[in-house]
N, C-alpha and C positions, 0 to 999 in steps of 0.2 A: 732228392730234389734240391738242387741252389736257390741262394734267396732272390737271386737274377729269374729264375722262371718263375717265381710268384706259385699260381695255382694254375699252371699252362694246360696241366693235362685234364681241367676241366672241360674243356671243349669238344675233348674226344667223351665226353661223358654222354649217355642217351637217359632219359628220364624215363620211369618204370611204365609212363604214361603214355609215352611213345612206343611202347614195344608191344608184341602181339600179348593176346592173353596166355599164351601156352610159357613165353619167354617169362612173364612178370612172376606167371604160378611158379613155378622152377625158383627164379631169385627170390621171391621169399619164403617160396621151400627152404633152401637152403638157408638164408637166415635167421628161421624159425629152429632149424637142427642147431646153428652155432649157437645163439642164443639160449637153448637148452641146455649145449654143452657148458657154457659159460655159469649158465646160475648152477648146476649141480658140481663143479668145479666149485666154486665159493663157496658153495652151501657145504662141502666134504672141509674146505679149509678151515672155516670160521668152527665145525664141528672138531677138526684136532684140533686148533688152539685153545678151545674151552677143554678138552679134554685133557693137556698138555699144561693149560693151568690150575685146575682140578690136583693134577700130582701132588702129592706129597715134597715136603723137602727134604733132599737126603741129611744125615746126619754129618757125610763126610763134608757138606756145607756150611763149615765151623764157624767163619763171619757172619754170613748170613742168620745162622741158627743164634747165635751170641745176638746179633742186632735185635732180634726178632723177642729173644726174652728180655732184654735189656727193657726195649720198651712194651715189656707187661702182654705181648698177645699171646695168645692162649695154644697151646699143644696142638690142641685141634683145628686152626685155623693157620697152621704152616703149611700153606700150600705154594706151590711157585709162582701161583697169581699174588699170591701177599707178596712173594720175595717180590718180584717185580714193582710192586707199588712200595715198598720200603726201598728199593733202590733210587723209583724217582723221586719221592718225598727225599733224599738224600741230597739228587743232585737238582732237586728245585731249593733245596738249602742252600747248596753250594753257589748258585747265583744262574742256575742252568733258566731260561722261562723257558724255553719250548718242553723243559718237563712241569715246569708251576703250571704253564697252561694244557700240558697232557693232563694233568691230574683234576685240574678246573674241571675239563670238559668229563674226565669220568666220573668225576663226582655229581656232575647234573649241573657244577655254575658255571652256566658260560655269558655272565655279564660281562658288558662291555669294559674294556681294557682299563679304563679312569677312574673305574667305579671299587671303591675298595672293597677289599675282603673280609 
C-alpha cells in the first residue's frame, strides 16, 4: 500500500458485528487456531534459546574461554549465556549503550536514562 492510499482499503472492511453469526464463528475460529499457532511457536522458540544458552562453551572458544577466566568465573558457569553477557559487558565497555542498556534491562535496572548507575 502507498502512502497516497492512507488506509483506503478500510472501507471495504465489514465489522464482525455486521456479519451473520455463522460468518463471525468461522473468523474467530480461525483466529483462535492462528493464535495458537503463534504462542506454541514462541513458546518452542524462547524454549531453544534457554536451551541454546544452557550449552556449555566449547574449548575450541579460546578468546572467549581466556576472557571468561581472566575475569575469575567459574568452570561451571561457562555457558554460552555467560559468553554472551561477557560479550556485551565488552561492548557496553567499548561505548556500545544499546548493549549498557541490554544489560540494565537483564539485570532488572531499568531506571530512567539521567538517573546514575
Amino acid at each position: 500500500m502507498s502512502a497516497r492510499q492512507g488506509n483506503a482499503g478500510a472501507k471495504n472492511l465489514i465489522p464482525v458485528t455486521e456479519r451473520s453469526k455463522d460468518e463471525a464463528r468461522k473468523i474467530s475460529s480461525e483466529g483462535g487456531k492462528a493464535s495458537g499457532v503463534s504462542r506454541r511457536t514462541a513458546r518452542d522458540r524462547k524454549k531453544l534459546i534457554e536451551k541454546l544458552l544452557r550449552m556449555p562453551v566449547s574449548m575450541d572458544q579460546k578468546d572467549m574461554v581466556k576472557r571468561m577466566r581472566d575475569m575469575g568465573i567459574p568452570e561451571d558457569d561457562w555457558t554460552q549465556g555467560t559468553a554472551v553477557l561477557v560479550r556485551m559487558i565488552q561492548e557496553a565497555q567499548a561505548g556500545n549503550v544499546a548493549a549498557f542498556r541490554a544489560l540494565c534491562r537483564v539485570s532488572g535496572d531499568d531506571r530512567p536514562e539521567g538517573e546514575a548507575v
